[in-house]
N, C-alpha and C positions, 0 to 999 in steps of 0.2 A: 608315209603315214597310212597309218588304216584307221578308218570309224568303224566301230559296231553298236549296232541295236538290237536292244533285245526286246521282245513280246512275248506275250502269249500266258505268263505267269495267269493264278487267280488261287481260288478257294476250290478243294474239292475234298472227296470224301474218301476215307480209305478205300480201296482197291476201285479208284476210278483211275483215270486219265488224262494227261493233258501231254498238248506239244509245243515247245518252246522251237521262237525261231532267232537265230539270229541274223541279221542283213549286210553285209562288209561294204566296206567304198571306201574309195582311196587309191587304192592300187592294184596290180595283181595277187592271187593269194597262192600263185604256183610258187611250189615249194616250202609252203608252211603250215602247223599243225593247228588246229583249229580244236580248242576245247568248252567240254564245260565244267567251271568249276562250280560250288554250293560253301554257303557259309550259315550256319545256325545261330542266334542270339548267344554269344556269351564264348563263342570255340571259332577256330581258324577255321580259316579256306580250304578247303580240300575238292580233290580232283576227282569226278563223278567220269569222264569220258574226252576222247580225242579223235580228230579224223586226221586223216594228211589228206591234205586238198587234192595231191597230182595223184594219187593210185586209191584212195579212198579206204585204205588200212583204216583199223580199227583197234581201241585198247579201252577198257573198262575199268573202275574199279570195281574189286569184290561185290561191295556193298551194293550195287546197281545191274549187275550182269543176271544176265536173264530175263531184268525187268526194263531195261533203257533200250534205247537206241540211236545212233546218232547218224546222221548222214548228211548229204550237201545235194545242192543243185548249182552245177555249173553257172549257168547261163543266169541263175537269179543273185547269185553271189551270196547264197545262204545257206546256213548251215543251222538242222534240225535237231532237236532232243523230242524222242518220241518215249514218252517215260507212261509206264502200265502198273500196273497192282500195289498202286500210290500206296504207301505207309507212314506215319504220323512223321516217323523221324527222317523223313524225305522233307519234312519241313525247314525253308530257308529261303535266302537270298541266289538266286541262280544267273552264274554270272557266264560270259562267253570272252572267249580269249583268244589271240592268234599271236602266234609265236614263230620263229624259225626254227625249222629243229628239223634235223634227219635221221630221230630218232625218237625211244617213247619218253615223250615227256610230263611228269605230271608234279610238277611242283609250281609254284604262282612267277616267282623270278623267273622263270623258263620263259614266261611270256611277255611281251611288251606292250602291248595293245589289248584294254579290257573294256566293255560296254560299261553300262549303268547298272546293271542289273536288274533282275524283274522277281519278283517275291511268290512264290511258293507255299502254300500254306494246305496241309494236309488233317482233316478233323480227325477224329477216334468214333 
């Protein structure tokens, strides 16, 4: 079993910044992908960014590349969203996810283990 938690969510204004952190517990996370997914009022899940824990690979979606970033810290067992040049429709629910996968994964079933989620909300 794995726990995550998620933080860091809040209110900000277009082309600011914020970093989401998520915190794992449970078990080892060697050998699985570690994502973030975003859900908007009214539309599905979708997949914003992935890490793999053991080599620290990287995958984006479109929508966020250039502007995100994600990355881990070993020894705190957490994994970051370092998200810049905020825009409205960056607005949602940001959820973090660990999955096994030895490959890129970005669909929600891919993963088994998802936080609570922490809300995002971007003004105009």
């Amino acid at each position: 079993q794995v726990q995550l938690v998620e933080s860091g969510g809040g209110l900000v204004q277009a082309g600011g910044s914020l970093r989401l952190s998520c915190a794992a517990s449970g078990r080892s996370l060697s050998g699985y992908a570690m994502a973030w997914f975003r859900q908007a009022p009214g539309k599905e899940r979708e997949f914003a960014a992935l890490i793999q824990w053991s080599d620290a690979r990287t995958h984006y979606a479109e929508s966020v590349k250039g502007r995100f970033t994600i990355s881990r810290d070993g020894p705190k067992n957490t994994v970051y969203l370092h998200m810049n040049s905020l825009k409205p429709e960056d607005t949602g629910v940001y959820y973090c996810a660990a999955g096994w996968s030895l490959s890129i994964a970005t669909r929600p079933p891919e993963y088994g283990y998802w936080g609570q989620g922490t809300q995002v909300t971007v003004s105009s």
